[in-house]
C-alpha positions in Angstrom: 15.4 16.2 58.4 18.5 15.9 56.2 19.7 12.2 57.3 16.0 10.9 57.0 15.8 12.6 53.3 19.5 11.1 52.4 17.9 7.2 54.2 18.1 5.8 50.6 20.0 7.2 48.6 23.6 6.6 50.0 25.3 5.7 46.9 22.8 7.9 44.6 20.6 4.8 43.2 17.7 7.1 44.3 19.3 10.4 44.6 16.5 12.8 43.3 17.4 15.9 45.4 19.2 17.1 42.3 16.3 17.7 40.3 17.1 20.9 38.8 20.9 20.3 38.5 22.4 20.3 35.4 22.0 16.7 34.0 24.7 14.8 33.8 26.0 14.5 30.2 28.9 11.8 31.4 29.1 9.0 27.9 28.7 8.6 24.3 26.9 10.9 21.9 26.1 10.1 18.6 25.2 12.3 15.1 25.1 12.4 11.6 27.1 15.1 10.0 25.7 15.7 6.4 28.6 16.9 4.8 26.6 16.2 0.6 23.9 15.2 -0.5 25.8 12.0 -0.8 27.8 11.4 1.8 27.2 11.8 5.5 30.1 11.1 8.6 28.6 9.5 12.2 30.6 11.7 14.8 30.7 10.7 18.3 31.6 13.2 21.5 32.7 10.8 24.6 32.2 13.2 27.6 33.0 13.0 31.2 32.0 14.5 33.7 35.1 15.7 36.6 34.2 15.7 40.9 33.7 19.8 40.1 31.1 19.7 37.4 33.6 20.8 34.5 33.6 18.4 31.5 36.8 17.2 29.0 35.8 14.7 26.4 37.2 13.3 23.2 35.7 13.8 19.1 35.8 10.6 17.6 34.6 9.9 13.8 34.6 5.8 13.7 34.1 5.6 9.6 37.6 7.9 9.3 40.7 7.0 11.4 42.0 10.3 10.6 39.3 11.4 13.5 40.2 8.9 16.8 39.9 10.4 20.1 41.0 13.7 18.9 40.6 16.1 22.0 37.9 18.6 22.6 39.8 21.3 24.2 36.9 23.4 26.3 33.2 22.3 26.9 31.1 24.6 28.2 27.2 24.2 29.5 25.5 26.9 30.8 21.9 25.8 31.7 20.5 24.0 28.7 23.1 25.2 26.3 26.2 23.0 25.2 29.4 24.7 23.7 32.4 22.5 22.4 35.0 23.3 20.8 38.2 21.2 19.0 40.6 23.2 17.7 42.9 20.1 16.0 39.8 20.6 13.4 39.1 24.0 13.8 35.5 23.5 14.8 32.9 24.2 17.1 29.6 22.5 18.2 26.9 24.4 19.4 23.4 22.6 20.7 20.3 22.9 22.9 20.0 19.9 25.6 15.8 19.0 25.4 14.4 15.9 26.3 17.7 13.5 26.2 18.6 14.7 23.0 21.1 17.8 22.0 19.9 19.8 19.2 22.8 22.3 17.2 25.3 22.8 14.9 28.8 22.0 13.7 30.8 25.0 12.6 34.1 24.3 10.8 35.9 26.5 7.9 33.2 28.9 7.8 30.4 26.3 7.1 27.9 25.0 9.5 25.6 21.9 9.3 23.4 20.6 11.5 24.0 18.1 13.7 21.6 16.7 16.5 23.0 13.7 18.8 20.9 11.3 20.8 22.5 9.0 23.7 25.4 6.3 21.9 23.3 3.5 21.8 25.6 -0.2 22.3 25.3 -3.0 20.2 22.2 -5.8 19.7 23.7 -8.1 22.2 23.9 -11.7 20.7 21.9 -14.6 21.6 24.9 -16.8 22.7 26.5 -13.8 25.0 23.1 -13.5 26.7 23.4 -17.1 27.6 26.9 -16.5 29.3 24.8 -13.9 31.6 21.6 -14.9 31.7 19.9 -15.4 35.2 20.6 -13.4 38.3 24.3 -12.3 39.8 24.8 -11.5 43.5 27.6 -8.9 45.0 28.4 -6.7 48.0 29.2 -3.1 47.2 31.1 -1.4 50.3 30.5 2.4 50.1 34.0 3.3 52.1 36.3 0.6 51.3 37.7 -1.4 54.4 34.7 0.1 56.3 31.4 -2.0 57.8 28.9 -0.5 55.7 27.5 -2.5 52.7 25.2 -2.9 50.0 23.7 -6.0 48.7 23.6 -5.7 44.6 21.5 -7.7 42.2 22.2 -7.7 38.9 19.4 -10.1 36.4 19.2 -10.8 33.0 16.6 -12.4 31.1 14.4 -12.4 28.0 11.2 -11.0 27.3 8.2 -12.8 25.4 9.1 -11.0 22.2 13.1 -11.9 22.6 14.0 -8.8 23.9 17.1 -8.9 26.4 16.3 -7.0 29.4 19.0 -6.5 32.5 17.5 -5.1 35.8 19.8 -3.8 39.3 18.1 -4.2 42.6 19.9 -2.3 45.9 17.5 -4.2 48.0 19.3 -2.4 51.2 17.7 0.8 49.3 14.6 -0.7 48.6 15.6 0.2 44.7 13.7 -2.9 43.1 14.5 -3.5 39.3 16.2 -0.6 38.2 16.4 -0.9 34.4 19.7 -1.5 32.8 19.7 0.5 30.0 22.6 -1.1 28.0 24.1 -4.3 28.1 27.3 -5.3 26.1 29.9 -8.4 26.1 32.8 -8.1 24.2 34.8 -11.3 24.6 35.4 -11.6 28.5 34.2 -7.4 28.9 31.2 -7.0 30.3 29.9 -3.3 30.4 26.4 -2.0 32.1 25.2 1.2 31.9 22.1 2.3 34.8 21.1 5.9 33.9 18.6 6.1 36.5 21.3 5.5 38.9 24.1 7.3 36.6 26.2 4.9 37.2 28.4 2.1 35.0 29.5 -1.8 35.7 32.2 -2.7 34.1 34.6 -5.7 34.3 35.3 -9.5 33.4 33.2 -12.1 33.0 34.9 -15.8 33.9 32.5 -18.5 34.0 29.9 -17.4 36.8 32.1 -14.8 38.8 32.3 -11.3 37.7 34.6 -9.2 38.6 34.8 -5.2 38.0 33.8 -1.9 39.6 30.9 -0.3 40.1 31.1 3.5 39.0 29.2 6.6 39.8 29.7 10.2 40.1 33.7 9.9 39.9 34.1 7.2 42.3 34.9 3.5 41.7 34.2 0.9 43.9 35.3 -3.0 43.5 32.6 -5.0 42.9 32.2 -8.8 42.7 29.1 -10.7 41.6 28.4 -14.6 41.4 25.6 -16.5 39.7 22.9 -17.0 42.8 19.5 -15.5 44.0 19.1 -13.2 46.3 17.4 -14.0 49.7 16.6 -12.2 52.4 17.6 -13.5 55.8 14.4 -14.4 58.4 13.8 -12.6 61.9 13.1 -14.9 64.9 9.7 -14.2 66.1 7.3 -16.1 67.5 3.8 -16.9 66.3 1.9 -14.7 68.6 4.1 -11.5 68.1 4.5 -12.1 64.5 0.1 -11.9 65.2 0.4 -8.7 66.8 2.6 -6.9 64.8 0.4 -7.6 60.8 0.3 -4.7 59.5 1.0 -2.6 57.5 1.8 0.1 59.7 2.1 3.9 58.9 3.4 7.5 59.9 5.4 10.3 59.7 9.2 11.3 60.5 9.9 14.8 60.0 8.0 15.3 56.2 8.5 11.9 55.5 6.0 9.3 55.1 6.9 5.7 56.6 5.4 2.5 56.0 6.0 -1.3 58.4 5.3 -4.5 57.3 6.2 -7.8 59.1 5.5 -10.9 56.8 5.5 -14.4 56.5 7.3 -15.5 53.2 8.2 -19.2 52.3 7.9 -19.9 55.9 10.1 -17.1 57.2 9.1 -13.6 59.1 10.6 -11.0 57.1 9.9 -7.2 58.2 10.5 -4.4 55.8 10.2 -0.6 55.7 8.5 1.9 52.6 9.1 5.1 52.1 6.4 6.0 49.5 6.9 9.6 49.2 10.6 8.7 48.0 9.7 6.0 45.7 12.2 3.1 47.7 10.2 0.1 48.8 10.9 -3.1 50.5 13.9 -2.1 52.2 14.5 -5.0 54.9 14.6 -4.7 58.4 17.5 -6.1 59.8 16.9 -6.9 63.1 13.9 -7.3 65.2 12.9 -8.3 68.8 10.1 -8.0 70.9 10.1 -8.0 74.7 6.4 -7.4 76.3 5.0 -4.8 75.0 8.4 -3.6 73.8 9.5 -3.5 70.3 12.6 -2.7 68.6 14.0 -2.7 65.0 17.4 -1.6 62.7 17.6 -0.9 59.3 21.7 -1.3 58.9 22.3 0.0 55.8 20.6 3.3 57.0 21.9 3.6 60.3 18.8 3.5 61.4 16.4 2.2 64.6 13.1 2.0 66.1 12.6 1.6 69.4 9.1 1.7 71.2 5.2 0.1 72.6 3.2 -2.3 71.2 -0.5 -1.6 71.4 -3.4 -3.0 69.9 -3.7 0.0 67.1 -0.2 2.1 67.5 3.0 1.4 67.4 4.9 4.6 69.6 8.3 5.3 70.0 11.3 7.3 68.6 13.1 6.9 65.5 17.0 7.0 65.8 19.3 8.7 63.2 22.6 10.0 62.4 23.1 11.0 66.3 19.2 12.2 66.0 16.4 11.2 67.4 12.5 12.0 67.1 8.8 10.5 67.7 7.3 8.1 65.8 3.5 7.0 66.1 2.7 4.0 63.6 -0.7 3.8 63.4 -2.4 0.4 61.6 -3.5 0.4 58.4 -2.6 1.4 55.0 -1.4 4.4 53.9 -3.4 6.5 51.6 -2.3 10.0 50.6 -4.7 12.6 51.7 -7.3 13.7 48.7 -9.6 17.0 49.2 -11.5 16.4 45.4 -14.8 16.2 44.5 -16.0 13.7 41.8 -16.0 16.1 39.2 -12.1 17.4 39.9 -10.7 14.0 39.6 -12.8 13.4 36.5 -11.6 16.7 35.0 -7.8 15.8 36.6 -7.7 12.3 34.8 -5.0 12.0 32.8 -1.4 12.9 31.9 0.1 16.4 32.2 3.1 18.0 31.5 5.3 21.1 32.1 8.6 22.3 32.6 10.6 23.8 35.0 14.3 24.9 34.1 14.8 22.5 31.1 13.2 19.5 33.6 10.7 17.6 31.9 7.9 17.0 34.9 5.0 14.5 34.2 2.4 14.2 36.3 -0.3 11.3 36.1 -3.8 11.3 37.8 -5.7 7.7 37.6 -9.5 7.7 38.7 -10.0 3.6 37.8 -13.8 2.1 38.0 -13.9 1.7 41.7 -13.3 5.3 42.2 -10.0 5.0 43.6 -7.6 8.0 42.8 -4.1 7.9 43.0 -1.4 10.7 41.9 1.8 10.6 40.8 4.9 12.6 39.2 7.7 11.5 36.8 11.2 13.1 36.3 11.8 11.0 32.8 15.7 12.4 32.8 16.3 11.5 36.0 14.3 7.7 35.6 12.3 8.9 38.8 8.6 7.4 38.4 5.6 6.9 40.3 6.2 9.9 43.0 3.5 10.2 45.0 1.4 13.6 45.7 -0.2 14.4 48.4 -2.1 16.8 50.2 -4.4 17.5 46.9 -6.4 20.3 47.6 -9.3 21.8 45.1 -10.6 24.6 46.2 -13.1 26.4 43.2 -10.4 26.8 40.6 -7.5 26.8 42.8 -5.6 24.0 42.7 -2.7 22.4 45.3 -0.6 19.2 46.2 2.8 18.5 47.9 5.4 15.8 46.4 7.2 14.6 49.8 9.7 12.8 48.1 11.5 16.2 46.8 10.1 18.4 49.5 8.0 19.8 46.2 4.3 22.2 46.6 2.8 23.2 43.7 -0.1 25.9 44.1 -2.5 27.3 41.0 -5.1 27.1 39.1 -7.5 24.5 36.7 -9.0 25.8 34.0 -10.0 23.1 31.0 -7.0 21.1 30.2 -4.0 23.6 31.6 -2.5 23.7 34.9 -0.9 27.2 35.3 0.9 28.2 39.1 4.0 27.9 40.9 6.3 24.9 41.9 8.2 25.4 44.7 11.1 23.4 45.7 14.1 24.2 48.1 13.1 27.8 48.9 12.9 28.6 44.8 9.8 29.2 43.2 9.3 29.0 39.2 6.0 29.0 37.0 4.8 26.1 35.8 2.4 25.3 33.2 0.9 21.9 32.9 -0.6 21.0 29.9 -3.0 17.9 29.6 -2.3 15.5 26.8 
């Protein structure tokens, strides 16, 4: 179902359907062009990314002022290869995207040297301009300016045991929990965040404890304003006796989607939340809740979303509302676990970390058998800061191998033999080998 597979990702924060896209090479990348033995120039390409896909960008040199935001004047990417070329210079840069990094060339004059470039990495941040930030910043981010829809955005800073600044985002509308903030930099009032997961950028100014800037992703700014405060989630009125009946958790399926309700007491509030495991989003909150009988009904706002159906002892039936769509729901009590067909042995031999690649996407898949003998299974997407998918439907059958990630509508069906994983990953109607090797 299209709406149910877009629930969380409205403003991209989870937006994984784009796995094999070409990754966004939107920012700052850094090199060092060995000119002599003796002397080597740091060379910066600032690229963004336009609403069609096409890229402009700037060359910069920051030790020679001769080279400031000289214009690159046609980048081309096709796949995994990167072309750029600057003709105020007369050169061209040629590379390999792999892993994050870009591997290539610089051609000028009829020399080349290499030159690989890694992600612009900001400045330490100091310890007095983490103090200005430190703690936790509330906003509202409104999708469609003027319009009724909103997001609640946490932004928190703090510092680790080893004095390490750390920044984290939470969409808790999204049930995206502690996104990491890759970089964090203060210049003066400037405050600029940077959330590749997300792709997206905060920038602004910082005046006392009110922030206020834009949030920006995929060619789109939105105001944003955040103030010093914690977040908290508003409690549902229920009584004692329904809040009894309705303990959970709860669990089922909409379209290929797996769905999970919990109705909690927290600091002496009922709160009532909705998972969606297969997509990695969590704790997204329930925004309304009654009960009337035997009759139960819920919204999730920020989704556009309802519940509406009977209470019995074991199952919770009704029809789930969407985007002008509606369809049965049967939440049946009790955890959900993803369904395993493996024998001792196979999850022994499947223990582990394996990876492959399909189109120039890193995929690493994790298989944990802990002393209990509970397995669980899971698939990162390390350039899109997806983790901890979950697979289901594992299947081993001889040597023949098979399991479903529901989260990107992925199968994957082959073979186990030793420590390789050798079939085909399906995923949108395309199929492509795959070969998992086990580290």
């Amino acid at each position: 179902m299209k709406n149910l597979s877009k629930l969380f990702a409205f403003i991209a924060v989870f937006s994984i359907n784009s796995v094999y896209a070409q990754s966004d090479l939107s920012g700052i990348w850094e090199g060092d062009l060995v000119v002599a033995p003796d002397q080597t120039i740091v060379v910066q390409f600032t690229l963004q990314r336009a609403a069609d896909g096409s890229y402009t960008g700037l060359l910069n040199a920051p030790d020679q002022p001769s080279l400031t935001d000289v214009p690159i004047d046609s980048i081309s990417l096709d796949q995994a290869s990167l072309t750029m070329n600057v003709s105020a210079v007369s050169g061209v840069y040629q590379g390999i995207i792999s892993e994050g990094n870009i591997r290539g060339s610089w051609s000028q004059q009829g020399t080349t040297f290499d030159l690989n470039l890694v992600p612009y990495q900001e400045p330490v941040l100091s310890q007095a301009a983490f103090e200005r930030i430190s703690g936790s910043w509330i906003g509202v981010l409104r999708p469609i300016p003027g319009g009724d829809l909103e997001f609640t955005v946490v932004v928190r800073f703090e510092q680790d045991a080893e004095g390490e600044f750390k920044g984290f985002l939470s969409i808790p509308d999204q049930g995206g929990n502690n996104i990491p903030i890759d970089s964090i930099a203060l210049e003066g009032d400037e405050l600029v965040l940077t959330i590749s997961q997300a792709q997206a950028e905060i920038t602004g100014s910082l005046s006392g404890e009110s922030f206020s800037g834009t949030w920006n992703q995929g060619g789109q700014s939105l105001p944003l304003i955040l103030e010093k405060g914690e977040y908290e989630q508003e409690g549902l009125s229920l009584s004692a006796l329904n809040y009894a009946r309705l303990q959970g958790p709860w669990h089922g399926q909409v379209a290929s989607l797996t769905v999970v309700f919990r109705v909690e007491q927290v600091d002496g509030k009922y709160l009532a939340f909705l998972d969606s495991p297969d997509q990695g989003a969590s704790d997204i909150p329930i925004t309304t809740l009654e009960v009337n009988g035997d009759d139960l009904t819920f919204e999730i706002a920020a989704a556009g979303a309802s519940f509406s159906g009977q209470i019995s002892a074991e199952e919770l039936n009704g029809e789930w509302n969407q985007g002008g769509q509606t369809m049965q729901l049967a939440l049946v009590r009790g955890p959900y676990t993803p369904s395993v067909n493996l024998s001792d042995q196979a999850m022994q031999q499947l223990a582990g970390t394996w990876q492959g690649e399909v189109n120039d996407t890193q995929l690493v898949f994790r298989f944990t058998l802990d002393a209990d003998g509970n397995f669980e299974a899971s698939l990162d997407i390390p350039s899109l800061g997806a983790n901890g998918l979950p697979l289901s439907n594992l299947n081993i059958d001889g040597e023949n191998f098979s399991f479903g990630v529901g989260g990107i509508g992925a199968e994957f069906a082959g073979t186990l033999s030793g420590n390789q994983l050798s079939g085909e990953w399906t995923r949108a109607g395309d199929t492509n080998p795959l070969l998992l090797n086990k580290d």
